[in-house]
DSSP file (Angstrom, degrees, kcal/mol; ACC not computed):
  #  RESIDUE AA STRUCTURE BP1 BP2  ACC     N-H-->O    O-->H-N    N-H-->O    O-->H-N    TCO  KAPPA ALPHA  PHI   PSI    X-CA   Y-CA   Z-CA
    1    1 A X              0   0    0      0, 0.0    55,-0.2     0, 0.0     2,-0.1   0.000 360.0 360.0 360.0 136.3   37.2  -95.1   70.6
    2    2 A X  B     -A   55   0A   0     53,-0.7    53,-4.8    52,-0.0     2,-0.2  -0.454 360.0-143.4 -96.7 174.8   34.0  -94.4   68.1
    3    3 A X        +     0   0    0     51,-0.3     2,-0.2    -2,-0.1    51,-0.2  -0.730  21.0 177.2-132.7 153.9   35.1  -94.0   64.5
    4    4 A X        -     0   0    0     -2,-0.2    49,-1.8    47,-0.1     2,-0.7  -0.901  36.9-106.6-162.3 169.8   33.7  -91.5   61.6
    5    5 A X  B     -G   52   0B   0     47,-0.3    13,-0.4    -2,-0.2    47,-0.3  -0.923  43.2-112.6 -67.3  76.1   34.5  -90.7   58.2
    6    6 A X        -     0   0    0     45,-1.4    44,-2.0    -2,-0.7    11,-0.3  -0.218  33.9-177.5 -51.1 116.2   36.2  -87.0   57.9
    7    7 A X        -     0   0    0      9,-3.5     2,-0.2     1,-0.2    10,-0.2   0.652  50.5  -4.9 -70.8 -54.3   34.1  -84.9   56.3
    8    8 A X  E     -B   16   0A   0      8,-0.8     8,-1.3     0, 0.0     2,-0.4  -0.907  56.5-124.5-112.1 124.6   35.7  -81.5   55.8
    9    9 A X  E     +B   15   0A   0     -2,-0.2     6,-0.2     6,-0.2     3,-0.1  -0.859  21.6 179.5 -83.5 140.1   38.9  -79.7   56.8
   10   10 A X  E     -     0   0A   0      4,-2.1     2,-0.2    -2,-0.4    -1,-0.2   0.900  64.2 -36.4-103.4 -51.6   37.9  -76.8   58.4
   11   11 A X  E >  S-B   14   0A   0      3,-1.0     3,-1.2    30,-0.1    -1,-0.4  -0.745  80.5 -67.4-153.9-164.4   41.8  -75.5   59.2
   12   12 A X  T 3  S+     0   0    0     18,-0.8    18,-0.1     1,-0.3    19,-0.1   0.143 133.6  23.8 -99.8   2.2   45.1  -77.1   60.1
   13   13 A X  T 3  S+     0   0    0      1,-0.1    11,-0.9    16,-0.1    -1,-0.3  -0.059 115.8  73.1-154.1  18.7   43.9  -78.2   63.7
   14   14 A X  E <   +BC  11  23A   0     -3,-1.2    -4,-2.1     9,-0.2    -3,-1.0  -0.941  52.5 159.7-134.0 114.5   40.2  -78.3   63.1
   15   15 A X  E     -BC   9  22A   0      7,-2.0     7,-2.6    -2,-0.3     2,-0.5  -0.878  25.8-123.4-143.1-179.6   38.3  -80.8   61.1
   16   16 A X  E     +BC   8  21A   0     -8,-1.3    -9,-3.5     5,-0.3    -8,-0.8  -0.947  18.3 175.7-116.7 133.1   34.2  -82.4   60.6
   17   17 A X  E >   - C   0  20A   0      3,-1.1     3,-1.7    -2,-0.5   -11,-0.1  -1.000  58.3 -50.6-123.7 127.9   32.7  -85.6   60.8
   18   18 A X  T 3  S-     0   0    0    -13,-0.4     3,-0.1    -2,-0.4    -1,-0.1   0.460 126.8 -13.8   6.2  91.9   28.8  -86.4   60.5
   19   19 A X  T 3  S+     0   0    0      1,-0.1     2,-0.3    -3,-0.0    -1,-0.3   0.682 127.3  68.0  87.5   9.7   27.1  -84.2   62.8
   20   20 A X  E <   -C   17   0A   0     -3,-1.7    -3,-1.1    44,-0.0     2,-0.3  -0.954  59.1-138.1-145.7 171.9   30.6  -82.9   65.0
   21   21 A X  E     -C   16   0A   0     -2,-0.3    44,-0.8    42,-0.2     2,-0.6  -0.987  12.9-159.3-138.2 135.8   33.6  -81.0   64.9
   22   22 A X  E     -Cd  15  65A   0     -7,-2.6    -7,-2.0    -2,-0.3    44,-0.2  -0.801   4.9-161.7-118.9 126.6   36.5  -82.1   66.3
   23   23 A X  E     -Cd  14  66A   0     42,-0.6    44,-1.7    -2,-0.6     2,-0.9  -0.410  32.0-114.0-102.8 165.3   39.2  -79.7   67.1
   24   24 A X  E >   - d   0  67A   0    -11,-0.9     3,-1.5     3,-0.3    44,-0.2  -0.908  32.0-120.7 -82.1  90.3   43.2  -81.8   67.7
   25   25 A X  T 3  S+     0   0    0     42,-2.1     3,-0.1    -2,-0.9    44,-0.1   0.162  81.9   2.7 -64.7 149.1   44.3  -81.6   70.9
   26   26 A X  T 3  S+     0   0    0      1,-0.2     2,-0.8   -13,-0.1    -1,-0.2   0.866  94.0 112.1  65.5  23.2   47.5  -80.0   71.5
   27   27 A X    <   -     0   0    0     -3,-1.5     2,-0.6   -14,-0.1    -3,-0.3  -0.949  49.9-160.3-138.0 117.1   48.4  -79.0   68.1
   28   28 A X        -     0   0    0     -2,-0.8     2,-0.1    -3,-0.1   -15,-0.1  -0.865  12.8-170.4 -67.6  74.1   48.4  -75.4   67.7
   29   29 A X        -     0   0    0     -2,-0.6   -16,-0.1     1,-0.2     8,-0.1  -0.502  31.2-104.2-101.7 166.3   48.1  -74.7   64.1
   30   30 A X        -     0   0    0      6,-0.2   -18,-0.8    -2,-0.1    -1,-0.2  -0.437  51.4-105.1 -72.7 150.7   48.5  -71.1   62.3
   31   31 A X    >   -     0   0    0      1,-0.1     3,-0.7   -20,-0.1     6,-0.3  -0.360  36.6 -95.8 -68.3 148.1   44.8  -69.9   61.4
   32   32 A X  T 3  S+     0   0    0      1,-0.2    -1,-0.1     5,-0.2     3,-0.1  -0.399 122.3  38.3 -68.3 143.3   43.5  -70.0   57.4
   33   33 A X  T 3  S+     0   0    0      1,-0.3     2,-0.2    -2,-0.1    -1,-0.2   0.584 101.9  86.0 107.6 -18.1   44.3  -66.4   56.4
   34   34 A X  S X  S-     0   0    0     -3,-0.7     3,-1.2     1,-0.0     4,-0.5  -0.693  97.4 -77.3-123.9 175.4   47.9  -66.0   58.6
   35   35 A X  T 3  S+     0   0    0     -2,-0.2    -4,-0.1     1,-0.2    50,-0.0  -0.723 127.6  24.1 -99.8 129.2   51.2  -67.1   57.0
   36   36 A X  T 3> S+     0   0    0     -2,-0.5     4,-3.6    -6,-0.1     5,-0.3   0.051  94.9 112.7 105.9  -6.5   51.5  -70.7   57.3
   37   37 A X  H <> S+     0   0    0     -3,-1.2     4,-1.2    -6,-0.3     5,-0.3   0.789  82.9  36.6 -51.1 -44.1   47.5  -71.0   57.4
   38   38 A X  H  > S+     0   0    0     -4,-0.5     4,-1.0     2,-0.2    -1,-0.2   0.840 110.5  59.0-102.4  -9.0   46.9  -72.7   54.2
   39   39 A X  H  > S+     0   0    0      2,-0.2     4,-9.9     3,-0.2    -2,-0.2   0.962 111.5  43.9 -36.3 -83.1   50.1  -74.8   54.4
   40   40 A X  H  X S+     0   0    0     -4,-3.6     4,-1.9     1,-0.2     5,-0.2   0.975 115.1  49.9 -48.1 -62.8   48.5  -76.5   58.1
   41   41 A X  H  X S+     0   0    0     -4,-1.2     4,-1.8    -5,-0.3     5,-0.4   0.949 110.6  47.6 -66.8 -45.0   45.2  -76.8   56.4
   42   42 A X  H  X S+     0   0    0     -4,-1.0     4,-3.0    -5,-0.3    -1,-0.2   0.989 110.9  54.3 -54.8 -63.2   46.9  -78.6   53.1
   43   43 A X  H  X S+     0   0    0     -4,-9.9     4,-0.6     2,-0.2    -1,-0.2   0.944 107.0  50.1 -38.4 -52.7   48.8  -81.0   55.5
   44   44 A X  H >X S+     0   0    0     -4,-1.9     4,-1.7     1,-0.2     3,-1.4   0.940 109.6  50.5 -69.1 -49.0   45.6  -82.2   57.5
   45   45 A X  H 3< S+     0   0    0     -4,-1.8    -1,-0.2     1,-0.3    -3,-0.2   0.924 105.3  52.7 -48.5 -61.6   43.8  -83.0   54.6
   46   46 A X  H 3< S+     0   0    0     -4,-3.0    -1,-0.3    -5,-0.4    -2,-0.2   0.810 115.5  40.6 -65.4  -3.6   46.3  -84.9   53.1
   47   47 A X  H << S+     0   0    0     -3,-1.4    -2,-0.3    -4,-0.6    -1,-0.2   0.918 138.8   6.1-105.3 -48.0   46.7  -87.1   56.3
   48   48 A X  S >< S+     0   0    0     -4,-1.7     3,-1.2     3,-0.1    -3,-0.2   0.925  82.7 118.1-107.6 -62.9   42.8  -87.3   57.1
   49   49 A X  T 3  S+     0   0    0      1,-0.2   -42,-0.2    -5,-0.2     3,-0.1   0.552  99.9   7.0 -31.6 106.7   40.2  -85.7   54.3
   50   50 A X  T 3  S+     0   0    0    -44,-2.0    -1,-0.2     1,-0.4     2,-0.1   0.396 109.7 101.9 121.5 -29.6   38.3  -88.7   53.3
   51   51 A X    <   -     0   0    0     -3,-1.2   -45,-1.4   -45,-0.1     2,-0.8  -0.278  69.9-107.0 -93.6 168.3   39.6  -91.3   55.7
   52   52 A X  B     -G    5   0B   0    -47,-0.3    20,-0.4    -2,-0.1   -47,-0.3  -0.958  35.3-171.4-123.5 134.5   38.1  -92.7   58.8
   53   53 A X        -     0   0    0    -49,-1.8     2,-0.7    -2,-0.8    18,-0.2  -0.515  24.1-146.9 -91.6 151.8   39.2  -91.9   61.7
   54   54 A X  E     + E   0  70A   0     16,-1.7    16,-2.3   -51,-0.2     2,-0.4  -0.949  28.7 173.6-133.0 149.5   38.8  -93.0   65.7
   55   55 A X  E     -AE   2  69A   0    -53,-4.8   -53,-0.7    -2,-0.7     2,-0.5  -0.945  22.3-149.2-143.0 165.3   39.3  -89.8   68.2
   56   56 A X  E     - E   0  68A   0     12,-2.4    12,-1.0    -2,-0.4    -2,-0.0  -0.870  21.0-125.9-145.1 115.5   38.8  -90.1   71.7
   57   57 A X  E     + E   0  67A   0     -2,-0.5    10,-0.3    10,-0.2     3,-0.1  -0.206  24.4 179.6 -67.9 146.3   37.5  -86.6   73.4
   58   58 A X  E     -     0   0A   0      8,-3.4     2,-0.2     1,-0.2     9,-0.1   0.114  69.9 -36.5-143.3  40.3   39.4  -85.2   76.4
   59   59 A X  E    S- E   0  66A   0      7,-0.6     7,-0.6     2,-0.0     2,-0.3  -0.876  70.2-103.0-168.7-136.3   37.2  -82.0   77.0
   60   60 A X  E     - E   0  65A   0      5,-0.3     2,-0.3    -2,-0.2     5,-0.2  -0.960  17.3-157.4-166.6 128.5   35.3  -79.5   74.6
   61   61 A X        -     0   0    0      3,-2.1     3,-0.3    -2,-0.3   -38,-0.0  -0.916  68.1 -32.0-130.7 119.6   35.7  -75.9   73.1
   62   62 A X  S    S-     0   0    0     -2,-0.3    -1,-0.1     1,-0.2     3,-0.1   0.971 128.9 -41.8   7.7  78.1   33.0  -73.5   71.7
   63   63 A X  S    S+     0   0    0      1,-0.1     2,-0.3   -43,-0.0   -42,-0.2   0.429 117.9 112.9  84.4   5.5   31.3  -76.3   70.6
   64   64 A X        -     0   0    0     -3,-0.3    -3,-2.1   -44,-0.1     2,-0.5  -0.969  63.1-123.4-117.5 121.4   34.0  -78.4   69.3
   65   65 A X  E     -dE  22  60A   0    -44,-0.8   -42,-0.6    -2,-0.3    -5,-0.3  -0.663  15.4-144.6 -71.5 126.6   35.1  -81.4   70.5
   66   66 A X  E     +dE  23  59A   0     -7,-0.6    -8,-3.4    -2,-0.5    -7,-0.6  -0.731  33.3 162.7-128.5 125.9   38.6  -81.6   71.4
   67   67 A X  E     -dE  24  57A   0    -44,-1.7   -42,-2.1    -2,-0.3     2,-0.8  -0.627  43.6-122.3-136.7 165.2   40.2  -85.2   70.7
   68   68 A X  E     - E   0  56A   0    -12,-1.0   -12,-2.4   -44,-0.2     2,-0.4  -0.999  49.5-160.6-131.5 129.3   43.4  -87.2   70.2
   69   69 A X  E     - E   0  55A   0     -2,-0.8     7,-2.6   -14,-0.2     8,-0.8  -0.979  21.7-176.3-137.3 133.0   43.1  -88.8   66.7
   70   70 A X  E     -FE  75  54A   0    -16,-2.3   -16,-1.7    -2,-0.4     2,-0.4  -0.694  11.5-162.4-128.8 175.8   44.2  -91.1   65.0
   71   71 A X  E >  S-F   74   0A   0      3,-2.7     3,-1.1    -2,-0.2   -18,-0.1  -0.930  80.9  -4.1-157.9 124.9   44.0  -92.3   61.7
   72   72 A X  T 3  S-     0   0    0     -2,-0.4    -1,-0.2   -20,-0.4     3,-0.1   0.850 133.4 -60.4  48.9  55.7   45.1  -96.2   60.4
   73   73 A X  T 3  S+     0   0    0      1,-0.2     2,-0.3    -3,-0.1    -1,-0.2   0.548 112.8 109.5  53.6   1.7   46.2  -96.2   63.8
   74   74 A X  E <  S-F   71   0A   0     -3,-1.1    -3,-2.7     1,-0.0     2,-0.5  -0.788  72.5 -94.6-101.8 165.3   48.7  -93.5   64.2
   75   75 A X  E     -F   70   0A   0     -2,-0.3    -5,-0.2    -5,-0.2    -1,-0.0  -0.597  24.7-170.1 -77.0 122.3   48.5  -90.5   65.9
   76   76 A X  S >  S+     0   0    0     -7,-2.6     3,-0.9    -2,-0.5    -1,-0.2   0.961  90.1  59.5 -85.1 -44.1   47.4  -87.1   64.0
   77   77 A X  T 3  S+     0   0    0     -8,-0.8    -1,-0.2     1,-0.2    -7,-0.1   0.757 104.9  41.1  -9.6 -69.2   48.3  -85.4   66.8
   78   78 A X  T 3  S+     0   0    0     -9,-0.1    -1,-0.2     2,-0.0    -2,-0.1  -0.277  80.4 178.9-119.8  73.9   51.5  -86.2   67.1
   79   79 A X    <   -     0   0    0     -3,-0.9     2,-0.4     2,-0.1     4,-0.1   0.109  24.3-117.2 -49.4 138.0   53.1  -86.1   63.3
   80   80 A X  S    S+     0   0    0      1,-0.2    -1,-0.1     2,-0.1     2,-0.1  -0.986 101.9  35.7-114.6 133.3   56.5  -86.8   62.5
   81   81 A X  S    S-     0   0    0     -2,-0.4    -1,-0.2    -3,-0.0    -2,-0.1   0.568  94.9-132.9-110.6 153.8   58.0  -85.1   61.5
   82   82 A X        -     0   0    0     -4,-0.1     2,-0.6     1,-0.1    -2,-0.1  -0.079  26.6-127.8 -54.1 133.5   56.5  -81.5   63.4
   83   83 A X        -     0   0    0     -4,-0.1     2,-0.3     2,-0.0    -1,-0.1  -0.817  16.2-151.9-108.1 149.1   55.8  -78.6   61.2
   84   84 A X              0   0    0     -2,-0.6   -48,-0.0     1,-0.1     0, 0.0  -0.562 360.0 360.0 -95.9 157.9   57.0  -75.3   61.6
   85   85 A X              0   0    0     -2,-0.3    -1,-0.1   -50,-0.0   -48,-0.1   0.337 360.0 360.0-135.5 360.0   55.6  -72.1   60.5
């Protein structure tokens, strides 16, 4: 699985690493801007922004790669406990 540094959060299922963007696979977060938007974005950040990370791609969407990621070895995907919105 390559590794990168997180770089930015872009929104609650979206985030940048050196020269990509890597989207979460399967996690459906509310958009920045919609109720629950800045919530999702505030969660991912506090679980990645900063950290390094290892993702492994399973396809691609406008331009973004779409990964299962994990970060000190757990899965950011699938958080416990889920949030609701």
């Amino acid at each position: 699985m390559p590794k990168a540094k997180v770089t930015k959060i872009i929104d609650g299922d979206t985030f940048k690493i050196p020269r990509k963007v890597i989207r979460l696979a399967n996690v459906y977060a509310p958009e920045v801007g919609t109720k629950g938007g800045s919530q999702a974005k505030a969660d991912l950040k506090n679980m990645i922004k900063a950290k390094t990370i290892s993702y492994k791609s399973v396809g691609k969407s406008y331009n973004r790669i779409v990964a299962q990621v994990k970060v000190a070895g757990k899965s950011v995907n699938s958080r416990n406990p889920p949030k609701t919105f």
